[in-house]
N, C-alpha and C positions, 0 to 999 in steps of 0.2 A: 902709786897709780890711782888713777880717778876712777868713780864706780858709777856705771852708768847703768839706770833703770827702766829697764822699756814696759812695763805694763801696764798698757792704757786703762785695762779694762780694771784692775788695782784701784786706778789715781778714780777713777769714774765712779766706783762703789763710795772709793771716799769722800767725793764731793759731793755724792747725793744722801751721804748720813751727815752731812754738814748742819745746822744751824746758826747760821750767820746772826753775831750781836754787833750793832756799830759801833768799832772804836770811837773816842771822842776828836782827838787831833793826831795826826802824821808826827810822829816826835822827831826831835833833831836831835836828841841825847844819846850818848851812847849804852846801848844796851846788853851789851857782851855779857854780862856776867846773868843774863839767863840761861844764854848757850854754854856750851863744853868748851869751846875755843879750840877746838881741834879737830872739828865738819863745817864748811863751805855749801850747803844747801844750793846747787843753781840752777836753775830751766833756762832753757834757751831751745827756738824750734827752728833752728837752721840748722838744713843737712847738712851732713860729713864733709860733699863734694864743695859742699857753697865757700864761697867765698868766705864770709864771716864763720861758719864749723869748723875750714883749716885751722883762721888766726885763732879761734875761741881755744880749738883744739889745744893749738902750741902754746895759749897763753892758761891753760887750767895747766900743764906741764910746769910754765916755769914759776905759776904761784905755788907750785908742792913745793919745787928745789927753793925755793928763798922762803917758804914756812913748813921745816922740818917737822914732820909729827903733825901736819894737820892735812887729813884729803879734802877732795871736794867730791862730792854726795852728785853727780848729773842728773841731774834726769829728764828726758826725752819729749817733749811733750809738740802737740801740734796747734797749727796757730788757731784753728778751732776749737780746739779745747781752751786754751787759754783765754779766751777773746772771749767766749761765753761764759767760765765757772769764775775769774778772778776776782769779781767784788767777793763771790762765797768764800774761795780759797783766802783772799789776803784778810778775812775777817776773820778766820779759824785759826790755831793753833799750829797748823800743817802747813803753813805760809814759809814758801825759801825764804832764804838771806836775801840772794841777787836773782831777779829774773829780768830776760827780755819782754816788755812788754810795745805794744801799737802806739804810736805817740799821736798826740790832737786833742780837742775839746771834748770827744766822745770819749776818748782810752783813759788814757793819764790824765786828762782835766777832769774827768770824772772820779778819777780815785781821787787824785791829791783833793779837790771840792770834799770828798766823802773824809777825808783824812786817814787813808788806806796805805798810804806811801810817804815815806820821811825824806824830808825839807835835806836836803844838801849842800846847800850854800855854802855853808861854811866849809864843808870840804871842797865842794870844786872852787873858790877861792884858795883854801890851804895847798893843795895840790896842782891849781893851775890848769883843771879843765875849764875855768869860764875865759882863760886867755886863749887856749889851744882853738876855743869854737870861734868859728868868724860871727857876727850877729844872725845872719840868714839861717844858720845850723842851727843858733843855740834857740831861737824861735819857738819849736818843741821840746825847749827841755826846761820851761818856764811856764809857771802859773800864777794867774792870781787868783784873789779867795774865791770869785765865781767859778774856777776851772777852765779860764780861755787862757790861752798860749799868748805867751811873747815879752812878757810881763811878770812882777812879781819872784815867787823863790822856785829854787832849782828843786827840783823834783822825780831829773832823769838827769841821766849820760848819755847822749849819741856817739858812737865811735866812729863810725860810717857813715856815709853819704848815697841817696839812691835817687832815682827817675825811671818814669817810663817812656820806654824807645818802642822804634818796628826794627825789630828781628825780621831777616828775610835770607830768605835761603838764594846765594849766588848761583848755586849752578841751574836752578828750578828757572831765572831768572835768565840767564845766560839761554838754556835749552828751547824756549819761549819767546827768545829772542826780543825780551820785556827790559826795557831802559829803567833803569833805577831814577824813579822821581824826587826829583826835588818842588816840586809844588802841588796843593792838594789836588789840582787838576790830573797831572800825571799823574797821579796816585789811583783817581779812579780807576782812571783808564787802565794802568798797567793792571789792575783788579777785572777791570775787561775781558781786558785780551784770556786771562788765566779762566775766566769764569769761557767764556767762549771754547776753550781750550778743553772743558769736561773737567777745571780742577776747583773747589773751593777757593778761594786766595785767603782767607785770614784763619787759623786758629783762635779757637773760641773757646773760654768757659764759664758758659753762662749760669750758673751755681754757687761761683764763685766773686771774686774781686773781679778776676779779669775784663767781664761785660762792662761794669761802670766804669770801668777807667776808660775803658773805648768810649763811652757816652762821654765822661766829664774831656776829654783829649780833644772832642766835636765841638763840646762848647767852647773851651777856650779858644781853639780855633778861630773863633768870631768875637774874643773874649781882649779886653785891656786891664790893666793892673786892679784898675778899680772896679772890677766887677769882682775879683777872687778878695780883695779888700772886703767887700762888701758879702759876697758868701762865705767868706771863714771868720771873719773878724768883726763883725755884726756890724758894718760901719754905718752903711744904708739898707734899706728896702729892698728886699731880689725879688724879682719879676723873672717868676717860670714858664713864663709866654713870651716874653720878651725872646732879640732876636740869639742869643747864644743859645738858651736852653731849647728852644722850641727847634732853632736849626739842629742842634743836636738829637732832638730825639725824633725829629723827621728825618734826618741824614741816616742817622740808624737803622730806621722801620724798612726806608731806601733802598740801604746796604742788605738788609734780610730779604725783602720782594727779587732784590736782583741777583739773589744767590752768592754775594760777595762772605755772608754771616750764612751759617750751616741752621736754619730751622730748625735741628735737631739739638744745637747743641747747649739750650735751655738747661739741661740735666746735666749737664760736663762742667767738672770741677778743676781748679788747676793746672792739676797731675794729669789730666785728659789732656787740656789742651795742651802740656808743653811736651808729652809723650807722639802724640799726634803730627805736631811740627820737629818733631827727631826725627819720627818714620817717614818724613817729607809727605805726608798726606794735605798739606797747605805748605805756600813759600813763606807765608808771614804770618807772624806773633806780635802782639802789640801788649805789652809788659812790662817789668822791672826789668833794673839791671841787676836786682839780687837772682838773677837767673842768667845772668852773664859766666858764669865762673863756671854753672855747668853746663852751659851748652857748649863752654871751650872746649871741655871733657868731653863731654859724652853724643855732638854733633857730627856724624862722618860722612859730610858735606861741607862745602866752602859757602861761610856766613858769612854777612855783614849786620850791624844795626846803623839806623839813621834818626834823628829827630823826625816827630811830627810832621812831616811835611806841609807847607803852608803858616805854620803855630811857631807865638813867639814865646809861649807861657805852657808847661808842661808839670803832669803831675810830677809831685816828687817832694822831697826834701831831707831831712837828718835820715839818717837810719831807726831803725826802732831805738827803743829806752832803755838802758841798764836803769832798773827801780830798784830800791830798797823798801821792802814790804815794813812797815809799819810796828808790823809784829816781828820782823826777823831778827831772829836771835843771836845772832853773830855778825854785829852792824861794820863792825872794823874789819872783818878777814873779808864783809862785800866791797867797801871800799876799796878795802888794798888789791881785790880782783879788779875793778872796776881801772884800775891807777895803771895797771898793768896792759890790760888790752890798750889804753890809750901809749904805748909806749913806742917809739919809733918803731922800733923791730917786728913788731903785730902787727904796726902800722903798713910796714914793706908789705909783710908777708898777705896781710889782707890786700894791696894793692896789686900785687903783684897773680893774685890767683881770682883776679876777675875783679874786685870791690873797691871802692872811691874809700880811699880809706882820708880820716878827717887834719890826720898831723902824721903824716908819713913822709920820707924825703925824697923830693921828686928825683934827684938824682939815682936813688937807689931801685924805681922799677923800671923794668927793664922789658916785660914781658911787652912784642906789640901789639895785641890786642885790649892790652889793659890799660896801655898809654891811649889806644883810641875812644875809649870809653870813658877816659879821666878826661880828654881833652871835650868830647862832647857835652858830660859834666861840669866843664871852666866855661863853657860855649854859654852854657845856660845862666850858670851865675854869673858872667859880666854882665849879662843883657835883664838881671833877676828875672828871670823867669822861669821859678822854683813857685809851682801854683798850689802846694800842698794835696791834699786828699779829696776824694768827692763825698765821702761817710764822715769826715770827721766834724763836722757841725755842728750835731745831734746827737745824744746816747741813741743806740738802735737802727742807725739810719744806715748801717753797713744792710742791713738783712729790708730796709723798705728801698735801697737801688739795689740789691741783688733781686727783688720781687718784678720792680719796676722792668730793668732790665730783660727779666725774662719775660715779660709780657707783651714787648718789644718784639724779642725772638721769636715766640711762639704763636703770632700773634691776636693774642685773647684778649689786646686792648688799644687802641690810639692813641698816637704819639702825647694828645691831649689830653686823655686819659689818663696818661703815665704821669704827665708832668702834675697833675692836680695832686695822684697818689703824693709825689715825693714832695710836694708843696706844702702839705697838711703838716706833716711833723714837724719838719722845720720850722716854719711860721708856728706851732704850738711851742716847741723847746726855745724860740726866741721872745716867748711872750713868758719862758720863767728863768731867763737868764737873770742873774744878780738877784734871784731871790732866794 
């Protein structure tokens, strides 16, 4: 059986007696023989319910039964904590084997640049995850020596596939006698009717991810290939006055004056907003789909999700990263997990309980909710419009549009105002890219 460790307050004493020295390069060699070869070290901070906690679940199961006499060591951790301590943790001695980490030029380009995370190639070559990815997936699981995606050595595993959708609740919809939009026009409107009506319409958490991705979802909206080119991929010049970003964070400021975004909800993390649109306090969420699997569980109302209405380019792309930390001592039993999750059978079982999973066999899911969700998924990738992240640019730029964002919500700044904040760092982090 697997041993799972819940105490944050444990891992948090130890990161902060941490003093980080920087390794020199991310090795590719194998290092087993500093480990026992008989503990599997892994973090990973999807729930139980989610989609990826099932398949992880049943695949730390079936890595015990095919390696007798070795556990695997879990431990629980949340995507805050990892997101802020990991350059500390993977330069310490306390560094898993395998964890999930955030994939982009801020997350994983930034370790593997720092040499915090060992080079893969040669196994997902050996093993056949660089065939399993289509190129659009394998996009974040590649770096070159600056730390930008797409390019260069493997770095990460995606096993998954994600996007964000609008979540909306059918019967709130139905009772309001509110027509499910298909263009951003409707959309307002149907946000109308429910604001008229004495209900908020969207679920918010502005503390968190959630707010930017409703900003970046705006921009693209008005957005073509070469603008997210050009903001992820340093192609060209972004102009944050320009007509995407500037309509985005006017459309926002908009949506808050007309009560469509809860002014309150500035201080609301996640866990608020997606508890909030359970309890049908709002019809709609605008989110991932790694919250698919539990609103199939835990929703006791008749859902739907939809694209973007109006939008041909939506956030999204691989799932997070299976990493090999640098320093982790047991490089072949993370691999051999890593081999596993990618194995049909995971494959199903993550499709099958809400998750796009990346080499599963389409005949085998079956669930219809989950067929609607992979199909929206295929929607997206024939027309590529997989826009990646709105933080991942920048180190740090998660926490200046979670600032940004709420000052939007709250609002203690204009739209113009916002946009110069998040302009700053960007235009600084692209003036020391490649050095």
């Amino acid at each position: 059986m697997f041993t799972r460790i819940r105490s944050a307050a444990v891992a948090a004493a130890a990161i902060l007696a941490l003093t980080p020295a920087l390794v020199a390069c991310g090795g590719s060699g194998d290092d087993q023989a500093q480990g026992d070869g008989k503990t599997l070290k892994l973090w990973h901070y999807e729930g139980a319910a989610s989609a990826m906690g099932v398949a992880w679940n049943e695949a730390i199961k079936q890595f015990e039964a095919s390696h007798p006499g070795v556990k695997v060591a879990f431990e629980e951790k949340g995507f805050e904590q990892i997101r802020q301590s990991a350059s500390m943790i993977l330069n310490s001695g306390d560094a898993p084997d395998v964890m999930e980490y955030n994939k982009g030029n801020a997350t994983s380009g930034l370790l593997s640049k720092q040499g915090l995370l060992t080079d893969l190639s040669a196994e997902a070559d050996k093993r056949g995850w660089s065939k399993a990815l289509s190129p659009g997936l394998a996009t974040t699981a590649r770096y070159d020596t600056r730390g930008i995606m797409g390019s260069g050595k493997w770095f990460g595993v995606p096993n998954y596939a994600e996007y964000v959708m609008v979540y909306y609740n059918k019967d709130m919809f139905a009772k309001n006698n509110v027509p499910v939009p298909t263009t951003f026009e409707q959309f307002e409107s149907a946000m109308q009717t429910f604001k008229s009506a004495g209900i908020t319409p969207i679920s918010v958490g502005g503390a968190e991810y959630p707010a930017q991705q409703i900003l970046y979802s705006l921009a693209l909206a008005k957005a073509d290939r070469s603008f997210v080119d050009n903001y992820q991929l340093y192609k060209n010049k972004v102009d944050f006055h320009g007509p995407q970003w500037s309509g985005a964070a006017t459309t926002f400021a908009d949506w808050v004056a007309k009560g469509f975004i809860d002014k309150n909800s500035a201080g609301l993390k996640a866990e608020d907003m997606i508890l909030a649109w359970e309890q049908q306090k709002s019809p709609i969420m605008i989110t991932g789909s790694w919250l698919y699997g539990r609103a199939a569980k835990e929703a006791t109302f008749q859902w739907g999700s939809m694209l973007f209405p109006g939008s041909k380019l939506f956030p999204g792309s691989s799932g997070n990263l299976w990493v090999v930390p640098a320093k982790a001592k047991n490089k072949q039993l993370a691999y051999d997990f890593i081999d596993i999750t990618m194995k049909p059978e995971i494959q199903n079982l993550l499709g099958n309980n809400g998750g796009i999973p990346v080499a599963a066999q389409a005949d085998k899911i079956t669930d219809a909710k989950s067929k609607e969700l992979i199909a929206n998924f295929d929607a997206i990738s024939k027309q590529d419009g997989l826009a990646f992240y709105p933080d991942w640019p920048a180190p740090g730029y998660y926490d200046v549009l979670v600032s940004g964002t709420q000052k939007l919500i709250n609002g203690s700044a204009k739209p113009a105002e916002v946009l110069d904040q998040i302009a700053k760092p960007y235009n600084d982090n692209l003036a020391n890219v490649g050095k």
